[in-house]
C-alpha positions in Angstrom: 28.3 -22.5 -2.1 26.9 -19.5 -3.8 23.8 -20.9 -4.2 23.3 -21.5 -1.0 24.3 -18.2 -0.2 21.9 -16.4 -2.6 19.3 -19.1 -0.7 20.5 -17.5 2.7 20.5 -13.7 1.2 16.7 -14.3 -0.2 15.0 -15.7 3.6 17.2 -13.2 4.7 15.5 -10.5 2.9 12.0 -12.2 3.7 12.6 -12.5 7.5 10.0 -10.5 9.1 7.3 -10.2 6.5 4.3 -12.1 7.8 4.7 -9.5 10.7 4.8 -6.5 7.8 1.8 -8.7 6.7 -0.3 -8.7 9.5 0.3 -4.5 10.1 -0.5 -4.1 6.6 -3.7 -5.8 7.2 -4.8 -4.4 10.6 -4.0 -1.1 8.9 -6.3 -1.9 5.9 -9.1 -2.6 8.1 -9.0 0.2 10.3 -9.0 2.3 6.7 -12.2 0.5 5.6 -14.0 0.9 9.0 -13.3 4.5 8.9 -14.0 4.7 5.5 -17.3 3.0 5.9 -18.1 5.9 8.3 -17.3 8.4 6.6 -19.3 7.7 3.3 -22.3 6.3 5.4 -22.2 9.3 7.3 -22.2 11.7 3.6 -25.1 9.7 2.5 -27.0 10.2 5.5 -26.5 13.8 5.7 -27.2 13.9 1.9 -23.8 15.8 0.9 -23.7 12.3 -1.5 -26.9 11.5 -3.5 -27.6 7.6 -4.9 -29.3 9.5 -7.2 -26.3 11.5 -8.3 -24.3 8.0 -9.1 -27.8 7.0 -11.5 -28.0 10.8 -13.2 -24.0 10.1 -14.3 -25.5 6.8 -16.5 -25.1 4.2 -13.8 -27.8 1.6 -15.0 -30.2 1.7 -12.2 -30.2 -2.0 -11.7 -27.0 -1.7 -9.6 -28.7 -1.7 -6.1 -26.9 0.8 -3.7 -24.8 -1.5 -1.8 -22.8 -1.6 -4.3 -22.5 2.4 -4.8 -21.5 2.0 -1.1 -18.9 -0.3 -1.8 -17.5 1.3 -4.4 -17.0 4.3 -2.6 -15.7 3.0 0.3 -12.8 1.7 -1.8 -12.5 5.1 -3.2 -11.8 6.3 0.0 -9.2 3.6 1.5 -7.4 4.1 -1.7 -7.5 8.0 -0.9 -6.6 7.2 2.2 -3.4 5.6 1.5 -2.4 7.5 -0.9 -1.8 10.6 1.5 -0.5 7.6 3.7 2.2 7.1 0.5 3.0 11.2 0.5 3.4 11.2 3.8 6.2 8.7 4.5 7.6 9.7 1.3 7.9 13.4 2.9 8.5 12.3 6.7 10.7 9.5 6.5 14.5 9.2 5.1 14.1 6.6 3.4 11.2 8.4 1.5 13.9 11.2 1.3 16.4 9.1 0.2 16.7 10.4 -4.1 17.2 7.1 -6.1 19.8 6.8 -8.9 22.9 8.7 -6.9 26.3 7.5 -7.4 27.7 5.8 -4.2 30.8 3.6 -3.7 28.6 1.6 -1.3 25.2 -0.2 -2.1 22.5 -0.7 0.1 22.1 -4.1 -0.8 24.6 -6.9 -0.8 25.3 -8.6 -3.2 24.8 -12.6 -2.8 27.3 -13.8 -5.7 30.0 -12.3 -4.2 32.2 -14.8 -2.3 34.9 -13.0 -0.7 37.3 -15.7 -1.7 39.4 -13.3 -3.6 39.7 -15.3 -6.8 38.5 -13.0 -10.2 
């Protein structure tokens, strides 16, 4: 029985992800698109050099694709990070502080029976 509660409690607790899933991924996307923008439009306008990326001891074999790459996942990870701060600032449960003492826990726990034996 309380295995196949703790079975229950865990699809439970995974209902809803491959929807979380798909966000997450649309999100990501719309990131790198930006992002690809962004640093394409910095080299263009020369504020960001190849060269620059060479003078700091990049071998010049690297061709600059992969400079572009490179800093277009410097900029989605940017990019999510103030995404991070953000919700941890804006919502409640970013609010929420971890490690209070409560007489209730936010989770439930799946061992637990109710059968009033123990």
């Amino acid at each position: 029985m309380r295995l196949e509660k703790k079975k229950d409690e865990e699809l439970a607790a995974r209902e809803g992800m491959a929807g979380k899933t798909i966000i997450a991924f649309i999100w990501l996307t719309i990131s790198a698109v930006a992002a690809y923008f962004l640093v394409k439009y910095m080299f263009d306008t020369s504020t960001l050099r190849y060269s620059t990326f060479y003078s700091l001891g990049l071998p010049s074999q690297v061709p600059n694709w992969v400079i572009l790459v490179g800093m277009i996942i410097l900029v989605v990870a940017i990019m999510q990070s103030f995404l991070m701060f953000g919700f941890m600032l804006a919502s409640p449960e970013g609010r929420r502080r971890t490690g209070d003492a409560s007489l209730h826990s936010r989770s439930k726990d799946p061992l637990d029976d109710h059968s009033g034996r123990g």
